[in-house]
C-alpha positions as CSV (number, residue, x, y, z in Angstrom):
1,X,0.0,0.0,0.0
2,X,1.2,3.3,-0.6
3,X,0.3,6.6,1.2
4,X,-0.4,10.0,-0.5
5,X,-1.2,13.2,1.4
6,X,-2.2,16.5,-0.2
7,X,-4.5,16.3,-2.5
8,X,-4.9,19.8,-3.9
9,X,-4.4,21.1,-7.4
10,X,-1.0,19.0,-7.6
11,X,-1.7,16.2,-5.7
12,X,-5.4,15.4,-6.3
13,X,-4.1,14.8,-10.6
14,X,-0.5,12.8,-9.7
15,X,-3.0,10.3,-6.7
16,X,-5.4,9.8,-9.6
17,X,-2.9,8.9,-12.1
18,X,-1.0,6.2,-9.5
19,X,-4.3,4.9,-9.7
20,X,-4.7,4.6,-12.9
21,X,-1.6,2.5,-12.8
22,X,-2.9,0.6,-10.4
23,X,-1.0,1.7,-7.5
24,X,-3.1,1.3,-4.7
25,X,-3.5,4.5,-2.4
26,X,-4.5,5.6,1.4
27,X,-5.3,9.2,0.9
28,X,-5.7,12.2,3.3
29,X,-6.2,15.4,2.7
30,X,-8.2,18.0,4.9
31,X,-10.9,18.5,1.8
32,X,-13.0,15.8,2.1
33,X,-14.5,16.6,-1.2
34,X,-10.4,15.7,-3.1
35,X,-10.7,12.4,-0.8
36,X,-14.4,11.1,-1.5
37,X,-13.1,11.3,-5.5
38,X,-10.3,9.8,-5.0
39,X,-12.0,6.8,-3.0
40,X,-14.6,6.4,-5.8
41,X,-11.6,5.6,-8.0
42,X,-10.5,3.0,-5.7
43,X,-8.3,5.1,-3.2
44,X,-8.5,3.9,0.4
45,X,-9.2,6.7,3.3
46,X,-6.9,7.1,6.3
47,X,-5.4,9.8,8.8
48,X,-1.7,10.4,8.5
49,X,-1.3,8.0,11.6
50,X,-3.1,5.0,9.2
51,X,-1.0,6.0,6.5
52,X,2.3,5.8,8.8
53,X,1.1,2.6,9.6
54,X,0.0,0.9,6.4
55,X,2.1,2.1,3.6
56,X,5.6,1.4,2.5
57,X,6.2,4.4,0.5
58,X,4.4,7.7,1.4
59,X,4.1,10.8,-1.1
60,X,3.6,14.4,0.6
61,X,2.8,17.5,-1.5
62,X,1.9,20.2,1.4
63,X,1.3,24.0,0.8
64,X,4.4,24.3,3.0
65,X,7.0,23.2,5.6
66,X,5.0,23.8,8.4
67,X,2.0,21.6,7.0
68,X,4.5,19.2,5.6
69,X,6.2,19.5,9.5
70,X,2.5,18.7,11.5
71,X,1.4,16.3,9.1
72,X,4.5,14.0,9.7
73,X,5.3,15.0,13.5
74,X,2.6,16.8,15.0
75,X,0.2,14.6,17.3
76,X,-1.3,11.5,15.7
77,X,1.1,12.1,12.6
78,X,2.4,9.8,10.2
79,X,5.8,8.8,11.5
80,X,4.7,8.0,14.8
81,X,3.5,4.5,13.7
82,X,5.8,4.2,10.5
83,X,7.9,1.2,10.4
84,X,11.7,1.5,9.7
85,X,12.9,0.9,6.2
86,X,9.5,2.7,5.4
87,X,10.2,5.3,2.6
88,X,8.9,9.1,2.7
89,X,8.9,11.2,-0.5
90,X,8.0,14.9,0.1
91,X,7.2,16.2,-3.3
92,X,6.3,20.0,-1.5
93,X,8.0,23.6,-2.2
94,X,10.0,24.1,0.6
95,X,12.8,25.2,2.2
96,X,16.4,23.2,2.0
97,X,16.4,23.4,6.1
98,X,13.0,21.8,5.9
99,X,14.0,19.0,4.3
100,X,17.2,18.6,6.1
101,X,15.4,18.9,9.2
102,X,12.5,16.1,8.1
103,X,15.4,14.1,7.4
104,X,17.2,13.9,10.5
105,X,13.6,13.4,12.7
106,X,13.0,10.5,10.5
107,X,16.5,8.9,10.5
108,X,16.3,8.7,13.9
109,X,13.5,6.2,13.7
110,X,15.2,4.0,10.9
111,X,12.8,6.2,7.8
112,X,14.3,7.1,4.8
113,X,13.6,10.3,3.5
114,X,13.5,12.1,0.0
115,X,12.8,15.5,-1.4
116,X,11.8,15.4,-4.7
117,X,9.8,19.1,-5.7
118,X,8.1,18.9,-9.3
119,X,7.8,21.6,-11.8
120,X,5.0,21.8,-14.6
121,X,2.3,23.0,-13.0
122,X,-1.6,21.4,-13.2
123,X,-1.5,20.7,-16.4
124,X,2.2,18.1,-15.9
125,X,0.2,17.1,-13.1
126,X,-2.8,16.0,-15.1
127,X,-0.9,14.6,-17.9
128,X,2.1,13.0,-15.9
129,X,4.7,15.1,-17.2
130,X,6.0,16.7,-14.4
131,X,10.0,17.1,-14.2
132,X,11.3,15.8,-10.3
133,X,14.2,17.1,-8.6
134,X,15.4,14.9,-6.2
135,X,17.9,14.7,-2.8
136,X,18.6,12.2,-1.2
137,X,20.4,8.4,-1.4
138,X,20.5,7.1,-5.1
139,X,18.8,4.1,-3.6
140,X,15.6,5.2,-2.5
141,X,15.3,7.8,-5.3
142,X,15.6,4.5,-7.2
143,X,12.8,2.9,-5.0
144,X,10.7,5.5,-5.8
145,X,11.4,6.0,-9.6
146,X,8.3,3.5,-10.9
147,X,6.1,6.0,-8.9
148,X,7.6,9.1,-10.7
149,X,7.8,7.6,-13.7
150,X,4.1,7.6,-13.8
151,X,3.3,10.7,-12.3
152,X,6.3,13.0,-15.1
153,X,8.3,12.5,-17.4
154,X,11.8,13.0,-15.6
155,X,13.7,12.9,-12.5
156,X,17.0,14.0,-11.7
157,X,19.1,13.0,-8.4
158,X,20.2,16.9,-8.0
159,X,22.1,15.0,-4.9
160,X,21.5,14.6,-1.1
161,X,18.3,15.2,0.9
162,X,18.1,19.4,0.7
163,X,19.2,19.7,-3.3
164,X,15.9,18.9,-4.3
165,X,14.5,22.0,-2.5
166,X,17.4,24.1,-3.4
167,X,17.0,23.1,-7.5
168,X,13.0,24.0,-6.6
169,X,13.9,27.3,-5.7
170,X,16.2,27.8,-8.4
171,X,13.2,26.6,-10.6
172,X,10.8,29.3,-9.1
173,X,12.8,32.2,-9.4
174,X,13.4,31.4,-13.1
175,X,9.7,30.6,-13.8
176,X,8.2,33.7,-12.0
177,X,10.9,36.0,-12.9
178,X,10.4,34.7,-16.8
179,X,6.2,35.7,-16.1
180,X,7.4,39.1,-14.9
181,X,9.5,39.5,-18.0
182,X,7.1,38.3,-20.4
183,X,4.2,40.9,-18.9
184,X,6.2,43.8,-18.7
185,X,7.0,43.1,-22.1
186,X,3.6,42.4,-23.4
187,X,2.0,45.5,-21.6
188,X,4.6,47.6,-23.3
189,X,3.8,45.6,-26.7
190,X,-0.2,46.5,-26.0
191,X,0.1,50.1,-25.1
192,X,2.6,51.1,-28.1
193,X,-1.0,49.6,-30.4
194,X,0.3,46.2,-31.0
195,X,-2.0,43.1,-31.5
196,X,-0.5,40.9,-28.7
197,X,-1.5,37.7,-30.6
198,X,0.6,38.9,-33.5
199,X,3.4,39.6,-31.2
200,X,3.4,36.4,-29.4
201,X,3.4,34.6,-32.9
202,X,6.1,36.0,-34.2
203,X,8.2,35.8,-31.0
204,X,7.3,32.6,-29.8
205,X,10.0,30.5,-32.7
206,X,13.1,32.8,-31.2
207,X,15.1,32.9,-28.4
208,X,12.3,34.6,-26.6
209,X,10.4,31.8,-26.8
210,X,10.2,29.4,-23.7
211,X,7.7,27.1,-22.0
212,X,6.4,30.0,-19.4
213,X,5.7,32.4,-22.6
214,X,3.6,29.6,-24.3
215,X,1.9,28.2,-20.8
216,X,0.8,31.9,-19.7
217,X,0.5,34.3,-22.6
218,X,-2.7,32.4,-24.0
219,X,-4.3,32.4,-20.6
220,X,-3.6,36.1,-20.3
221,X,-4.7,36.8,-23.4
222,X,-8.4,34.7,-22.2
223,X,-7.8,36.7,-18.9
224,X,-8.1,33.4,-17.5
225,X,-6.3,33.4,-14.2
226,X,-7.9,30.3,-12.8
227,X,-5.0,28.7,-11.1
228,X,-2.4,26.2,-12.4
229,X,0.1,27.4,-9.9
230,X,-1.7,29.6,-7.4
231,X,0.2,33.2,-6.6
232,X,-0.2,32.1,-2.7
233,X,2.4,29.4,-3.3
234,X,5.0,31.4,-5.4
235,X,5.3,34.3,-3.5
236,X,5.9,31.7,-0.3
237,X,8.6,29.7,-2.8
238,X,10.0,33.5,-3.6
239,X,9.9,34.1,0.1
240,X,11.8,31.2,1.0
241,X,14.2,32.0,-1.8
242,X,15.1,35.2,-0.5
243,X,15.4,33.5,3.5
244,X,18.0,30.6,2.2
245,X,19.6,33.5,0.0
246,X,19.9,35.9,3.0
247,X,21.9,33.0,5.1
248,X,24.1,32.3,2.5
249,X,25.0,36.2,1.7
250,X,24.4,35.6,-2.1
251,X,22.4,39.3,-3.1
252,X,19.4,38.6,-4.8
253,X,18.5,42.2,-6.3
254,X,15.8,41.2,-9.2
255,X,14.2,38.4,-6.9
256,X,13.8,41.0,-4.0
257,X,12.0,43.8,-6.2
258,X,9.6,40.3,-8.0
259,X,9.1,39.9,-4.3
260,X,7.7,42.8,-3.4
261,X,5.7,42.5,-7.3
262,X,3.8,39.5,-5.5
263,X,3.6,41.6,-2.2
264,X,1.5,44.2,-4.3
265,X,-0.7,41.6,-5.6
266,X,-1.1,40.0,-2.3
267,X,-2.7,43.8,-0.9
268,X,-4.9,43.8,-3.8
269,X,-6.4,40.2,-3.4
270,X,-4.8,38.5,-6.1
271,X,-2.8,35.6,-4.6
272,X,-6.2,33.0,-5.4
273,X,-5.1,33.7,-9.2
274,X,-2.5,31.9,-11.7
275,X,0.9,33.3,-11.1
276,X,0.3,34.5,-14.6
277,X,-1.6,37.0,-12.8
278,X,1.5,39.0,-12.5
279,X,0.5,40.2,-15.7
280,X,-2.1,42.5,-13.5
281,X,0.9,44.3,-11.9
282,X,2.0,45.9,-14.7
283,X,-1.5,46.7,-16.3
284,X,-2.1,48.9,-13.4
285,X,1.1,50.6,-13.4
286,X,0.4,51.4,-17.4
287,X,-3.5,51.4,-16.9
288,X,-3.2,48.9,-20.2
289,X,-5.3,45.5,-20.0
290,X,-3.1,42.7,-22.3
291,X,-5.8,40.8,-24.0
292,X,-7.5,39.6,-27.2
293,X,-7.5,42.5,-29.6
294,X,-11.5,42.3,-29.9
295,X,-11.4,42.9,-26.1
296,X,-10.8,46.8,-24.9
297,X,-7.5,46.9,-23.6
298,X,-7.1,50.5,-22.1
299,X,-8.3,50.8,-18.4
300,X,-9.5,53.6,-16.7
């Protein structure tokens, strides 16, 4: 039996498609809307304790260390009935230290442990093509590798139990930073008259071009900010980048001012949206709306 808890707009997608392989799951998840779906597919119910004390392998992909924290070691958590040799993957976006720390708690009680963030958003998640950055032994990232071989399309040992997280953030600041880039550019593009269709057409085949500008320009451009990575969770990722950065003395100039972007959006209720709802930043700073050309595009 293997355990999965967190089943939100990652998690509910990668459970279902372990199913679908014919993995069989314990789920948890506060919602108990995710976990009713998930048991009509054939998923099994259980509290973290259950899951500590039924499954083999266990998958965790928490909004963030804390969560990930209570869920294994707060009271009736998973490791406290997990048998050593048992195998914990957490798949969340958290810090390094997190990890690190999850690590050594679990060690103590004969648990291996694995970080291994994802990156492709909802969509990778439905389709199993996430990308996996693992840390931690070669061995039980091995172990695991039938289970992320269904649920993406690659994983990489980045090295021991920490890298993962540390490749994560890596991965966020280039994503969200790329989204920034793309709709400072684009509201620039709109308010000089061009068709942003056009535009993204014709830069789309050079070296602009890059999986963020065809994931978010098309939802921007259908205003469509449902969310395949909520804003909540990047500007906590970006948070945490700046926190590991800070202890390490590396300056991060651009991430700090994206930051404080996302700290503007949070004010102004944004952070339920798709981080291509940067975008929205920028419009208000120009009062220019980047959309369809059909659609009025100047604001008041």
């Amino acid at each position: 039996m293997t355990g999965f808890i967190g089943l939100g707009i990652m998690g509910k997608p990668m459970a279902e498609n372990l199913l679908k392989a014919g993995y069989p799951l314990m789920v948890y998840d506060l919602n108990e809307e995710a976990v009713n779906a998930l048991c009509r597919l054939g998923a099994k119910a259980g509290t973290p304790a259950e899951i500590g004390k039924c499954c083999q392998q266990i998958f965790t992909i928490l909004p963030n260390g804390g969560v990930v924290k209570e869920v294994l070691f707060g009271e009736d958590g998973a490791a406290c009935a997990m048998k050593a040799g048992t195998i914990v993957c957490d798949m969340s976006s958290v810090t390094p230290a997190e990890s690190q720390y999850c690590q050594n708690q679990l060690k103590e009680r004969g648990i291996r442990f694995v970080d291994a963030p994802v990156s492709g958003g909802e969509p990778g998640a439905v389709q199993g093509t996430l990308a996996f950055m693992a840390g931690g032994r070669e061995e039980d990232i091995l172990a695991l590798t039938p289970y992320f071989d269904v649920m993406g399309t690659s994983v990489v040992r980045i090295g021991d139990v920490g890298s993962g997280s540390v490749a994560k953030l890596a991965n966020q600041v280039i994503v969200n930073m790329t989204i920034a880039s793309v709709s400072e550019a684009f509201v620039l593009a709109v308010k000089a008259g061009a068709d942003p269709e056009k535009v993204f057409q014709a830069i789309r085949g050079g070296l602009a071009g890059s999986a963020v500008l065809e994931a978010k320009i098309p939802m921007i451009l259908e205003r469509n900010f449902r969310p395949g990575g909520k804003l909540s969770i990047n500007h906590k990722d970006i948070k945490n980048v700046l926190a590991a950065a800070h202890e390490m003395d590396v300056p991060m100039p651009f991430t700090s001012q994206l930051f404080e972007v996302m700290q503007t959006l949070k004010v102004g209720g944004h952070m339920d949206e798709d981080h291509g709802g940067i975008v929205q930043y920028f419009e208000a700073l120009a009062k220019t709306r980047v959309c369809k050309k059909k659609e009025k595009q100047e604001s008041s």
